[in-house]
LUMBA-689266 format. One record per residue (C-alpha): residue number from 1; residue in three letters; chain; x, y, z. Coordinates in steps of 0.001 Angstrom, whole numbers, always signed. Example, Ala and Ser with C-alpha at 12.3 -4.5 7.8 and 13.67 -1.06 7.14 Angstrom:
<atoms>
<n:1	res:ALA	chain:A	x:+12300	y:-4500	z:+7800>
<n:2	res:SER	chain:A	x:+13670	y:-1060	z:+7140>
</atoms>
This chain:
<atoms>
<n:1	res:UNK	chain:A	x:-1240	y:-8430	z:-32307>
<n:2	res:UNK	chain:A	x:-4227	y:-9572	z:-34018>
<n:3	res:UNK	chain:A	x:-5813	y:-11194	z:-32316>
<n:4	res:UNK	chain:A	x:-5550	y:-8287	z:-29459>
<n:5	res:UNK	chain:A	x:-7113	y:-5449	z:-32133>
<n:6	res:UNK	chain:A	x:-9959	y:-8239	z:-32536>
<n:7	res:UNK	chain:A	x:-10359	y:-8836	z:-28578>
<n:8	res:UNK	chain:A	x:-10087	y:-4546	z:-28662>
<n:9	res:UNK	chain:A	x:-12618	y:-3886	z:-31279>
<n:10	res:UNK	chain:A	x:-15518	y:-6627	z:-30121>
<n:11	res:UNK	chain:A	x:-15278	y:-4621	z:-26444>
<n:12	res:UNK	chain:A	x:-15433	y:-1397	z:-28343>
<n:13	res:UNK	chain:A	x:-18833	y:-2332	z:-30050>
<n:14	res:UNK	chain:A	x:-19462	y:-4087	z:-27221>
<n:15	res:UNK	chain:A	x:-19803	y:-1424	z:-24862>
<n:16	res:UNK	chain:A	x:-21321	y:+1068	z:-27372>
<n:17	res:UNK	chain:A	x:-24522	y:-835	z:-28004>
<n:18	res:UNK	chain:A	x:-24756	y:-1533	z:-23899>
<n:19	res:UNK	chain:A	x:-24310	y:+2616	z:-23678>
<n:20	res:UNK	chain:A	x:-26450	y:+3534	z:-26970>
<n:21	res:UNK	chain:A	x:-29499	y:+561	z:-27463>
<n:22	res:UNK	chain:A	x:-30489	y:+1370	z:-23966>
<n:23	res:UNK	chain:A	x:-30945	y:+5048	z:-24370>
<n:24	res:UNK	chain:A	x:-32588	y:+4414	z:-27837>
<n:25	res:UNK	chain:A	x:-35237	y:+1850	z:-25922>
<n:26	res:UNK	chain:A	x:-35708	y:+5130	z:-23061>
<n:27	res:UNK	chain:A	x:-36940	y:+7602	z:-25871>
<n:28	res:UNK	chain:A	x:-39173	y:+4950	z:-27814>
<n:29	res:UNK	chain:A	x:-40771	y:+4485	z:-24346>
<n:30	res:UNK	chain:A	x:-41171	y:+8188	z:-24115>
<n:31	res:UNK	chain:A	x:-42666	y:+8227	z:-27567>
<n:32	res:UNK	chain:A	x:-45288	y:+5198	z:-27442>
<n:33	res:UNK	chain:A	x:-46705	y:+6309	z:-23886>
<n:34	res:UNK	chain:A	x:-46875	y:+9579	z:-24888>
<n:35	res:UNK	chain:A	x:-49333	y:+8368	z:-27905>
<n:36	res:UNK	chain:A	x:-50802	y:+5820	z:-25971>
<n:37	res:UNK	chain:A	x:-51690	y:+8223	z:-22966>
<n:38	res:UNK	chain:A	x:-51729	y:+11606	z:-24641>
<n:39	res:UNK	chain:A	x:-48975	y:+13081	z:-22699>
<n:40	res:UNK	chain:A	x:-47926	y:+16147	z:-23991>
<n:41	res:UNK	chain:A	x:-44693	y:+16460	z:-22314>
<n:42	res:UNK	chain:A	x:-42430	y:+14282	z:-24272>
<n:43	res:UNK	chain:A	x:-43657	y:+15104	z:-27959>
<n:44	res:UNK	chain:A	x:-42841	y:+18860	z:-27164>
<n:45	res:UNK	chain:A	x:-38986	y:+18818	z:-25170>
<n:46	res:UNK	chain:A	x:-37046	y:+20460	z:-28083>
<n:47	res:UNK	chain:A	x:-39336	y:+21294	z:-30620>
<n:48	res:UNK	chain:A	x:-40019	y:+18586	z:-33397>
<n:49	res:UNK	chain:A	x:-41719	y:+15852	z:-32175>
<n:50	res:UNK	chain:A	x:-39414	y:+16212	z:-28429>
<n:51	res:UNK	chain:A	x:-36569	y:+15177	z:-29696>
<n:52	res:UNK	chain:A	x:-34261	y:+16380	z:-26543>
<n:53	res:UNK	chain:A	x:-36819	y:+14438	z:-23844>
<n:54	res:UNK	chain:A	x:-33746	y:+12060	z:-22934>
<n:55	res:UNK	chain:A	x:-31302	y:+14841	z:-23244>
<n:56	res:UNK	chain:A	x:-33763	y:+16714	z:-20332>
<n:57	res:UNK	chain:A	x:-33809	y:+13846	z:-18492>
<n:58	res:UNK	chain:A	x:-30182	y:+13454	z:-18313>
<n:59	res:UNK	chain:A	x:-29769	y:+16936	z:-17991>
<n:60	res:UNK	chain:A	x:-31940	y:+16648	z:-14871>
<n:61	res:UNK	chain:A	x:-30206	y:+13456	z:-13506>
<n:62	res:UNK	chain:A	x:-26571	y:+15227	z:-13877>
<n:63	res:UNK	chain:A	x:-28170	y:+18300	z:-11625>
<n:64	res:UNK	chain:A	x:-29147	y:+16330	z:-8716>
<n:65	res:UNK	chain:A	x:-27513	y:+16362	z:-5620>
<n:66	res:UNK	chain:A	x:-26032	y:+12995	z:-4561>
<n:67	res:UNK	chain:A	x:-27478	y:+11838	z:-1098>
<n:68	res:UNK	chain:A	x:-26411	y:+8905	z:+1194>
<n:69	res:UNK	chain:A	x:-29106	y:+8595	z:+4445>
<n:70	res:UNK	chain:A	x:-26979	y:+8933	z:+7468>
<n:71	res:UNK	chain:A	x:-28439	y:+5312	z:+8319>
<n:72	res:UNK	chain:A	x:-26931	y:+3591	z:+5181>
<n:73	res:UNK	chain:A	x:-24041	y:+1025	z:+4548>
<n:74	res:UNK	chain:A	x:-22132	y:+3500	z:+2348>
<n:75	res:UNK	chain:A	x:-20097	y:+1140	z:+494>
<n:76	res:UNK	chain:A	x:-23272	y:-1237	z:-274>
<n:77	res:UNK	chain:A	x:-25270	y:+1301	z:-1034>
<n:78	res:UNK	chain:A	x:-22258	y:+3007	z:-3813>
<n:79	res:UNK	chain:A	x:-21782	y:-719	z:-4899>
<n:80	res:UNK	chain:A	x:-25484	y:-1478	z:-5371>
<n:81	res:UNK	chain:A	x:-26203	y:+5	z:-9385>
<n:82	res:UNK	chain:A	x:-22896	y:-1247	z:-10572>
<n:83	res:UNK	chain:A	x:-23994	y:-4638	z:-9152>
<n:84	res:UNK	chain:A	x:-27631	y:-4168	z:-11107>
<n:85	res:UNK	chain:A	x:-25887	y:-2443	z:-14164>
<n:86	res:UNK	chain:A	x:-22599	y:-5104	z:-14802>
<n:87	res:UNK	chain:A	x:-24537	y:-8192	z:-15450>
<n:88	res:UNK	chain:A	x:-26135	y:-7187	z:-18439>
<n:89	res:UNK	chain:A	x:-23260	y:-6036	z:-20216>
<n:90	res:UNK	chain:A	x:-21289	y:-9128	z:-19586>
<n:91	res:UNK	chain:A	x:-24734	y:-11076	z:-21046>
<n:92	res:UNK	chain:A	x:-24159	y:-9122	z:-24532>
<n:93	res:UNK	chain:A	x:-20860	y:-10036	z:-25114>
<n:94	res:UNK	chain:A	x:-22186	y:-13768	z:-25353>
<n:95	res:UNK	chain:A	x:-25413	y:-12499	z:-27504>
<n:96	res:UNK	chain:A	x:-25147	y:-12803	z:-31220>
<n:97	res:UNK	chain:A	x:-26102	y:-10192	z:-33334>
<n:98	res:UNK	chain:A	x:-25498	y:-12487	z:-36975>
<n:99	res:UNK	chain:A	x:-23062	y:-15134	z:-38267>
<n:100	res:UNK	chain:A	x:-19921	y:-14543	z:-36631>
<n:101	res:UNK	chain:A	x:-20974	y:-11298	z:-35046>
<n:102	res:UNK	chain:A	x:-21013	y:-12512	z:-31245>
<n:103	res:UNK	chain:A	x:-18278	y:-11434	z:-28806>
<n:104	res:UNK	chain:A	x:-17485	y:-14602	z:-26853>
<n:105	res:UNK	chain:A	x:-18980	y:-17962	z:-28171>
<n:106	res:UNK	chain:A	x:-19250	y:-19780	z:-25385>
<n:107	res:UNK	chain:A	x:-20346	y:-23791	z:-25461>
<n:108	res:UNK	chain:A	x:-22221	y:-22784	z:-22108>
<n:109	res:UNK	chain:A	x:-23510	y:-19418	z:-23334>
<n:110	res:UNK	chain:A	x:-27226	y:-19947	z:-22348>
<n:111	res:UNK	chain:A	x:-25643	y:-21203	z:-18891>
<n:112	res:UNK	chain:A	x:-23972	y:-18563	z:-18724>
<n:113	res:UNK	chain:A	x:-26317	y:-15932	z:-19447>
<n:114	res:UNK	chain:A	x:-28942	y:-17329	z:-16987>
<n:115	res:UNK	chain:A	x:-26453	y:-17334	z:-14127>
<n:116	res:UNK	chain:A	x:-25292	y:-14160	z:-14775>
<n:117	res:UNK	chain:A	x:-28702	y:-12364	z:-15406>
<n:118	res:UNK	chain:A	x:-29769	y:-13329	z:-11403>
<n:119	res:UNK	chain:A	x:-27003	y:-11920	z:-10300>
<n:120	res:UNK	chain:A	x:-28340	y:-8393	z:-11631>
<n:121	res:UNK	chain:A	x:-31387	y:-8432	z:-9294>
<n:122	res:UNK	chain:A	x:-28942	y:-8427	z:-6365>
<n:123	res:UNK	chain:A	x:-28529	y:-5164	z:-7110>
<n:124	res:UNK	chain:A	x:-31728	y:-4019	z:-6229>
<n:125	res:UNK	chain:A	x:-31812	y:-6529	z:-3055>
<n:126	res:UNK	chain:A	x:-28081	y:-4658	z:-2016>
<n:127	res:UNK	chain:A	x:-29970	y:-801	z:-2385>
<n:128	res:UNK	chain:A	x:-33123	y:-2186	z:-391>
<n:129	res:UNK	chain:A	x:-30943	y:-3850	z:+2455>
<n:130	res:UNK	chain:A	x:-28285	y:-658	z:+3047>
<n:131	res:UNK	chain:A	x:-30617	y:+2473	z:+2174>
<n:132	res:UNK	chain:A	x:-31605	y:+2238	z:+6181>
<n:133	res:UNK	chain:A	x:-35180	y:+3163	z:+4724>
<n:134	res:UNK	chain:A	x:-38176	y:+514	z:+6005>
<n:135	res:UNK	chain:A	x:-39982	y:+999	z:+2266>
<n:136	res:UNK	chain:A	x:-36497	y:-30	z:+780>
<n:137	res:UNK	chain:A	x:-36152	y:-3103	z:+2892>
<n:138	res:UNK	chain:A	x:-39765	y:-4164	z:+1788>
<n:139	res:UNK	chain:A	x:-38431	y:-3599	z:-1927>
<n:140	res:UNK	chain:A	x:-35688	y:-5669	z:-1799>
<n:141	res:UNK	chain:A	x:-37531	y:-8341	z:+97>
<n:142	res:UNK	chain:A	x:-40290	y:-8415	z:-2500>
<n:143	res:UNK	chain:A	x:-37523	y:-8306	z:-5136>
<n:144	res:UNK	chain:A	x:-35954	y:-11554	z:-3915>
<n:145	res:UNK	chain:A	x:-39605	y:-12894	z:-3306>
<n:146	res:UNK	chain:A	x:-39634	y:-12247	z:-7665>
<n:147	res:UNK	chain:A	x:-36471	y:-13026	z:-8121>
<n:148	res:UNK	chain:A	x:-37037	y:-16686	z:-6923>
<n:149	res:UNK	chain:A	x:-40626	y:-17644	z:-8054>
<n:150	res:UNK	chain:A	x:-39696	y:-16140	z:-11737>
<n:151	res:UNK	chain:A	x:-36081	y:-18059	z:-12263>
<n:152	res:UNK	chain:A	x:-37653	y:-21520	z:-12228>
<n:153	res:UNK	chain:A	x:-39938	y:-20771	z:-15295>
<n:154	res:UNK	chain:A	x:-37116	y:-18869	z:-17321>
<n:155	res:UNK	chain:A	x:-34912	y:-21794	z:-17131>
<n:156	res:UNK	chain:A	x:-37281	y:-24331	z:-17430>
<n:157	res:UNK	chain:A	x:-38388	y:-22742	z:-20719>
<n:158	res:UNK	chain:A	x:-34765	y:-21628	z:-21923>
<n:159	res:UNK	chain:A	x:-34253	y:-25507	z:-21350>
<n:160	res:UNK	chain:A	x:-36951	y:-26515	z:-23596>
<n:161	res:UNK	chain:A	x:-35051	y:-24584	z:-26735>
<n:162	res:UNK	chain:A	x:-31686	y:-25925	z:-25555>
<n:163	res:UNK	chain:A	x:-33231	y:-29732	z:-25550>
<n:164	res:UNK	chain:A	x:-34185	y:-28984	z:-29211>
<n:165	res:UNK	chain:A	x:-31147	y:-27633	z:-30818>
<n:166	res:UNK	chain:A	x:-29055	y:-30099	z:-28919>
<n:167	res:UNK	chain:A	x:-26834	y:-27469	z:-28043>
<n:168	res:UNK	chain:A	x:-26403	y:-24716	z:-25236>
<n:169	res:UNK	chain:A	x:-23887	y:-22345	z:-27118>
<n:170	res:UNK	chain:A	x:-26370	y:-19275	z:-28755>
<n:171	res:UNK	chain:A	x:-25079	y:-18981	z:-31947>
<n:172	res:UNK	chain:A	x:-25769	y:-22919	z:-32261>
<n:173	res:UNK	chain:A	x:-29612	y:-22307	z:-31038>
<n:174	res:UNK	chain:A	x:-29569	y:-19627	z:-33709>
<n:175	res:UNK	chain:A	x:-28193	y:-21903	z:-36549>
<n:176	res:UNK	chain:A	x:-30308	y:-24566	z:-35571>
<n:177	res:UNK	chain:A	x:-33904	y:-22805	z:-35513>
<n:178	res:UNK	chain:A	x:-36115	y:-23738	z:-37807>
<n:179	res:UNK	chain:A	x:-39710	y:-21801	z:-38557>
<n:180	res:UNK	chain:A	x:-41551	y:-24579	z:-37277>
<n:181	res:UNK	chain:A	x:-39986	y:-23828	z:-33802>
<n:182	res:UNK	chain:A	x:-42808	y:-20950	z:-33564>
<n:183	res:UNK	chain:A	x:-45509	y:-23188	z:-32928>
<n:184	res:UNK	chain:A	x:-43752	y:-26181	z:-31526>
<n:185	res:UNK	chain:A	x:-41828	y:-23259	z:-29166>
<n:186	res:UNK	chain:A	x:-44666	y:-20846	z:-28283>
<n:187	res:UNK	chain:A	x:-45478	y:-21814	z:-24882>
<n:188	res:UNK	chain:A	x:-41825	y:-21629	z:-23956>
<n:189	res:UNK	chain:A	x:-41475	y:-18048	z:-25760>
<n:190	res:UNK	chain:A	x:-44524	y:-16749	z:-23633>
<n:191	res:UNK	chain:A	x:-43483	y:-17809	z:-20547>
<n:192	res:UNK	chain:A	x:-39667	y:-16885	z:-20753>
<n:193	res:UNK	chain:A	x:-40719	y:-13317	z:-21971>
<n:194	res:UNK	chain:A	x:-43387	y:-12834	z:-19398>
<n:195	res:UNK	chain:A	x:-40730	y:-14631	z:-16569>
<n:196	res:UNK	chain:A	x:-38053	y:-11932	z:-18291>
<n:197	res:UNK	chain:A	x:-40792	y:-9069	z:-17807>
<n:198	res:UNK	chain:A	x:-41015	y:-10306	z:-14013>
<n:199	res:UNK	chain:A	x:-37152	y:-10514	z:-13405>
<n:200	res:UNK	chain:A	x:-36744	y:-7127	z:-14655>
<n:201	res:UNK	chain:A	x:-39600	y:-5545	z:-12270>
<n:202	res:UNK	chain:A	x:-41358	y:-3955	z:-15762>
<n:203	res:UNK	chain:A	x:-45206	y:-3449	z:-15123>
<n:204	res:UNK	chain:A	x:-47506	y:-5154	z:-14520>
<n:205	res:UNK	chain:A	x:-44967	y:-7133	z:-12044>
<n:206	res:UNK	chain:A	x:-43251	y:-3842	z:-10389>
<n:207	res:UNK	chain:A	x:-44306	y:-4592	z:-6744>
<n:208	res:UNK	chain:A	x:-40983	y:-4020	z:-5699>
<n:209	res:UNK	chain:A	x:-40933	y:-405	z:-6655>
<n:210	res:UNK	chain:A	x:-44596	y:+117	z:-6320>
<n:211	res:UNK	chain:A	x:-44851	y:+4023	z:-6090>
<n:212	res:UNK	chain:A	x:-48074	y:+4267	z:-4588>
<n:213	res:UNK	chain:A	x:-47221	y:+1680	z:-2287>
<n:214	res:UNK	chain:A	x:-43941	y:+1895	z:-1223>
<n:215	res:UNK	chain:A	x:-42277	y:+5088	z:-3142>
<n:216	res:UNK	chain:A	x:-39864	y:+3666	z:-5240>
<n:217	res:UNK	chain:A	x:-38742	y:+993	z:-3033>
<n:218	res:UNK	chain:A	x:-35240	y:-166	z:-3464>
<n:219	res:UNK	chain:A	x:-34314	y:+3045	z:-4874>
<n:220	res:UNK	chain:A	x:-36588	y:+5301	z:-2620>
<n:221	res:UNK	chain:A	x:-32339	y:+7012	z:-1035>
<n:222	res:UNK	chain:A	x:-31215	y:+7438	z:-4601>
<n:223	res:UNK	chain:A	x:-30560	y:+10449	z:-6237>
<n:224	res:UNK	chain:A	x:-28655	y:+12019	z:-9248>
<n:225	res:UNK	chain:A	x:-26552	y:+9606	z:-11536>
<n:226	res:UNK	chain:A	x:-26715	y:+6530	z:-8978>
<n:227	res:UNK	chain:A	x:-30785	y:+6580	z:-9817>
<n:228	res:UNK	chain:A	x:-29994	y:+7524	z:-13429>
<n:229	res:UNK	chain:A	x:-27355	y:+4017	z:-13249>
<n:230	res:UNK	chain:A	x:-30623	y:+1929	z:-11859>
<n:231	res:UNK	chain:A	x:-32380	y:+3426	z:-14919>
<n:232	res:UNK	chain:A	x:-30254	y:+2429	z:-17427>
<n:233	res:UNK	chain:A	x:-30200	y:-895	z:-15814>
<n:234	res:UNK	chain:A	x:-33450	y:-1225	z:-16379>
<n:235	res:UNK	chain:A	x:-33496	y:+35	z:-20187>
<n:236	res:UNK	chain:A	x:-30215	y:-2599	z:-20608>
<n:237	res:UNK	chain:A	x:-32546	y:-5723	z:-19103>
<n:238	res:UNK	chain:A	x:-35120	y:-4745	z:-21787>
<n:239	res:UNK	chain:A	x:-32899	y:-4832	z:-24467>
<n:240	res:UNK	chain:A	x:-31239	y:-7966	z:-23048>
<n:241	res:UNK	chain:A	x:-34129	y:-9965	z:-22573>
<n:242	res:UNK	chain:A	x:-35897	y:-9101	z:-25905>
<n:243	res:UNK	chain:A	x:-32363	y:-9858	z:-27437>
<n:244	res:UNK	chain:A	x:-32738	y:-13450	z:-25777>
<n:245	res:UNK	chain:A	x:-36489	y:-14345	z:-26677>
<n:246	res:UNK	chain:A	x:-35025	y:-13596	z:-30269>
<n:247	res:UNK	chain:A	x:-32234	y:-15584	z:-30059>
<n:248	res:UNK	chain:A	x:-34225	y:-18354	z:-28480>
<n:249	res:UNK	chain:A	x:-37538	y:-18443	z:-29678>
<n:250	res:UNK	chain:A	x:-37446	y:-16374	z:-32818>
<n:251	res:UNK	chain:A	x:-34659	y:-16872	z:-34825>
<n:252	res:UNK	chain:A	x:-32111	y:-14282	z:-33826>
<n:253	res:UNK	chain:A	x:-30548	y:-12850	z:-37163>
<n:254	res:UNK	chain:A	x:-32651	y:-15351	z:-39542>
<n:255	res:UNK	chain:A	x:-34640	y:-14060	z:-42134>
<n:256	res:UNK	chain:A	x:-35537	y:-13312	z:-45692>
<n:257	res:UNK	chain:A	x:-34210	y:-10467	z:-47783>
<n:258	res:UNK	chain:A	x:-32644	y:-8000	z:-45103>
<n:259	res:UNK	chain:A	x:-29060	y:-8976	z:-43421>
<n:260	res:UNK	chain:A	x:-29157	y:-10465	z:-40400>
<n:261	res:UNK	chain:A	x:-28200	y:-7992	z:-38492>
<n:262	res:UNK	chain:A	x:-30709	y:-5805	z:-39533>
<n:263	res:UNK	chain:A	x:-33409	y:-8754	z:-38788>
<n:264	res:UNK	chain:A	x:-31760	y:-9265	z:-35152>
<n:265	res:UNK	chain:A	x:-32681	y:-5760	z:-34304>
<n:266	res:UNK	chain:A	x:-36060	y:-5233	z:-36041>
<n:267	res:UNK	chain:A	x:-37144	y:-8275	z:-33771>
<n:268	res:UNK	chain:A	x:-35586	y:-6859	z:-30298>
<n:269	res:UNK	chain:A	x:-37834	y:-3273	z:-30670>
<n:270	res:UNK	chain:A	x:-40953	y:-5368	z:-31553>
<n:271	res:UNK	chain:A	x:-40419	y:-7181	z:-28223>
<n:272	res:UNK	chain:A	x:-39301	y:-3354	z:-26921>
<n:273	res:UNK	chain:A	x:-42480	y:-2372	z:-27648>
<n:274	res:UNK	chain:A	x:-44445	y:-5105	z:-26916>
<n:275	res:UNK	chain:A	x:-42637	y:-4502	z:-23430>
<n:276	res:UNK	chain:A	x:-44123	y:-1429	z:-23535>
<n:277	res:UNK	chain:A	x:-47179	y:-1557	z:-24515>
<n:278	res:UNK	chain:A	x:-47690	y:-3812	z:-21667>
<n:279	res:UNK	chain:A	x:-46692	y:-1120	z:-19071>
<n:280	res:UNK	chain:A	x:-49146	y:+735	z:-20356>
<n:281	res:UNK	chain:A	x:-52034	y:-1354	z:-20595>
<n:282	res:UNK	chain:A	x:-52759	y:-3608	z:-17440>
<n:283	res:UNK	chain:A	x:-52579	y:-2619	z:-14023>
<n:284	res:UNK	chain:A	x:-49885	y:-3681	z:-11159>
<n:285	res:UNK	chain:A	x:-50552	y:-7015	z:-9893>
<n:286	res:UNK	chain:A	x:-50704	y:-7727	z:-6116>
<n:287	res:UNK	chain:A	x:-48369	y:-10001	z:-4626>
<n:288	res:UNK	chain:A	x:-50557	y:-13121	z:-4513>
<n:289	res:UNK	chain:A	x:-51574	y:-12526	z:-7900>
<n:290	res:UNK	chain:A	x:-48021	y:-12608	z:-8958>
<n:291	res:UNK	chain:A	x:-47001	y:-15260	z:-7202>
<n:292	res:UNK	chain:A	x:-49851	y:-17688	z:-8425>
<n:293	res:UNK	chain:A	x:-49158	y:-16833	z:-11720>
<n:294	res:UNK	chain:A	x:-45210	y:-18259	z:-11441>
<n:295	res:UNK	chain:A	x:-46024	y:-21588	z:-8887>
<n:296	res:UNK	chain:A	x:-49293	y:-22134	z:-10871>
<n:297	res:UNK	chain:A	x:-49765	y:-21017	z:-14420>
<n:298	res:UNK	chain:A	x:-46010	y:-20441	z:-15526>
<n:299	res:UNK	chain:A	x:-44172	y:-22996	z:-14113>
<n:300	res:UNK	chain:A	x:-47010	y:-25716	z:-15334>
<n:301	res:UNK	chain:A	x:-46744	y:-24576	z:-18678>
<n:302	res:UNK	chain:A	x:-42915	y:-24455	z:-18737>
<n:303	res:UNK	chain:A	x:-43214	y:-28304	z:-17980>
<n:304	res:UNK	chain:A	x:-45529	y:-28917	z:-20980>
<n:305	res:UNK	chain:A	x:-43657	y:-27399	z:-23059>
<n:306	res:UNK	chain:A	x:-40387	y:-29043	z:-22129>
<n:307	res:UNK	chain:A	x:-42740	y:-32746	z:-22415>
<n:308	res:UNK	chain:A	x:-43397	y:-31630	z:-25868>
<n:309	res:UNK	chain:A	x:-40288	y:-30843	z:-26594>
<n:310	res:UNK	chain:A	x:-38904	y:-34161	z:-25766>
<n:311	res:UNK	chain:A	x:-42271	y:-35728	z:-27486>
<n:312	res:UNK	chain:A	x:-41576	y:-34299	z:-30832>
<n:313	res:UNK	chain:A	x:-37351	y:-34842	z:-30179>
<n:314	res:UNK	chain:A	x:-37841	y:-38743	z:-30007>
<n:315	res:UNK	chain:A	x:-40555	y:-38757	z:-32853>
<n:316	res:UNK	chain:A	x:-38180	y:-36724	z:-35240>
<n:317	res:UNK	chain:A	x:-35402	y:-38903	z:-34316>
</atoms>
C-alpha cells in the first residue's frame, strides 16, 4: 500500500509541474518581451503590471471554434498535439529536481530522455501531413528537415557528459558533477542548448512555423484548445530542455547555501530567459543558414568536445 501512495503522489507532482511550470514560463515570456519591445499589451491585461495576460489568452483559446479542413485525416490531425504534448511529460518523470526527488531513476535515463524527446517533433510532422493545407505540408517537411540535422549534435554532446560521469542514469550525472565541468563541459553545454533551441522550433530556428512565410505552418488548421495544446507543448519543451542543460551541464540541484531544489529551479528560468531573450534578439535564419550551422559548426564542435572529454578521462585516470 505504500509503495502505491508513493507511485500516487510522484504522478501527482508529476503532472502539476508539467500543467503549472509551463504556464509560469508563458507569462515570464509575456513579461520580458514586453520590456524588451515596449509592448504595452501585456503589462496592462488586469491592472497591476497585467497580471491576467495568460488568463486572456486562455480565455481566448477556450472561445474558439474548433475547425477540422474538410481535406484532413481527422484522426491524425485530433492525435497530432497529444503526440507533441506526451513526450515531455514522460521526460520529467525521469528529471531530478534534488537528492531523491526524481520520479523514475532509470540506469538509461539520458537514453531514455533522448529517445523520447524526438518522438515529440512527430507531432508537428503528424499536423503538417493531415491538415490537407500545402503551407502545413512544407512545415512538417522542414520540421523533419530540423528534426534530423539537430539530433546528431544533442546526442553527441549529451554523450560527452555521460562519458565523464561514467554513468547514463541523471541523478548519477548530477552526483557526479563537479565545478570544473563548466569549462571542461562548455562546448557541449552550448551546443546541446542551441541543438535543444532548434528541436523545439524557438527563434531564431522557427522555419517550420515561419509566419511570414508560411502562416504558422504545421499548425496553420488549428484552432481553439488543439492550438492552445501545441502551445503548451512548446512552453513544456522549454522547461524540459533548460531542465536538461542543468542537469547535464550545470549541476542540476548543486549549490551553496539554498536547497537544492530551490537551486534546480533558479537555474531552469535563467536558461528560460536566456531562451527568451534569444527570440527576441536575432532574426529567423533561412534554411541553409540553419542547416550549415548543424552539419558544419555544431556537429564539429560536438566532436571536440567529446575528444576532450576522453583526453582529460584517460589523463585523470
Amino acid at each position: 500500500m505504500a509503495e502505491v501512495l508513493d507511485v500516487a503522489v510522484r504522478l501527482v507532482v508529476i503532472v502539476g509541474v508539467f500543467l503549472v511550470l509551463p504556464l509560469v514560463a508563458g507569462q515570464m515570456e509575456h513579461k520580458v518581451m514586453a520590456h524588451m519591445q515596449a509592448r504595452l499589451g501585456p503589462m496592462y491585461a488586469g491592472g497591476f503590471h497585467g497580471w491576467a495576460q495568460l488568463i486572456a489568452d486562455g480565455v481566448k483559446f477556450m472561445q474558439k471554434e474548433e475547425v477540422i479542413p474538410t481535406a484532413a485525416d481527422r484522426r491524425v490531425f485530433a492525435l497530432a498535439p497529444g503526440v507533441a504534448l506526451i513526450p515531455y511529460l514522460l521526460v520529467m518523470v525521469v528529471i531530478p529536481v534534488g537528492p531523491g526527488l526524481v520520479g523514475v531513476d532509470l540506469d538509461a535515463g539520458l537514453f531514455f530522455v533522448l529517445a523520447v524527446m524526438g518522438v515529440g517533433v512527430l507531432g508537428s510532422i503528424m499536423a503538417g501531413w493531415s491538415s490537407g493545407n500545402k503551407y502545413s505540408v512544407l512545415g512538417g517537411m522542414r520540421s523533419a528537415a530540423q528534426l534530423m540535422s539537430y539530433e546528431l549534435p544533442l546526442v553527441l554532446a549529451a554523450s560527452s557528459v555521460a562519458m565523464a560521469a561514467g554513468t547514463l542514469s541523471l541523478p548519477g550525472i548530477v552526483e557526479a558533477w563537479q565545478w570544473w565541468w563548466l569549462p571542461w563541459q562548455a562546448i557541449g553545454g552550448v551546443v546541446f542548448f542551441v541543438a535543444g533551441l532548434a528541436e523545439l522550433r524557438r527563434p531564431p530556428f522557427d522555419m517550420p512555423i515561419a509566419d511570414s512565410e508560411i502562416i504558422m505552418g504545421p499548425m496553420t488548421e488549428y484552432t481553439g484548445m488543439r492550438f492552445a495544446l501545441f502551445m503548451l507543448a512548446e512552453y513544456a519543451g522549454i522547461i524540459v530542455v533548460s531542465a536538461l542543460t542543468s542537469v547535464l551541464f550545470l549541476g542540476g540541484w548543486q549549490g551553496p547555501f539554498l536547497p537544492g531544489p530551490v537551486w534546480m529551479l533558479l537555474k531552469v528560468f535563467l536558461l528560460v530567459f536566456v531562451i527568451i531573450w534569444l527570440r527576441v534578439s536575432y532574426p529567423r535564419f533561412r534554411e541553409d543558414q540553419l542547416q550549415r550551422l548543424a552539419w558544419v559548426v555544431l556537429v564539429p564542435l560536438a566532436l571536440v568536445q567529446l575528444a576532450l572529454t576522453g583526453i582529460v578521462r584517460i589523463a585523470v585516470g
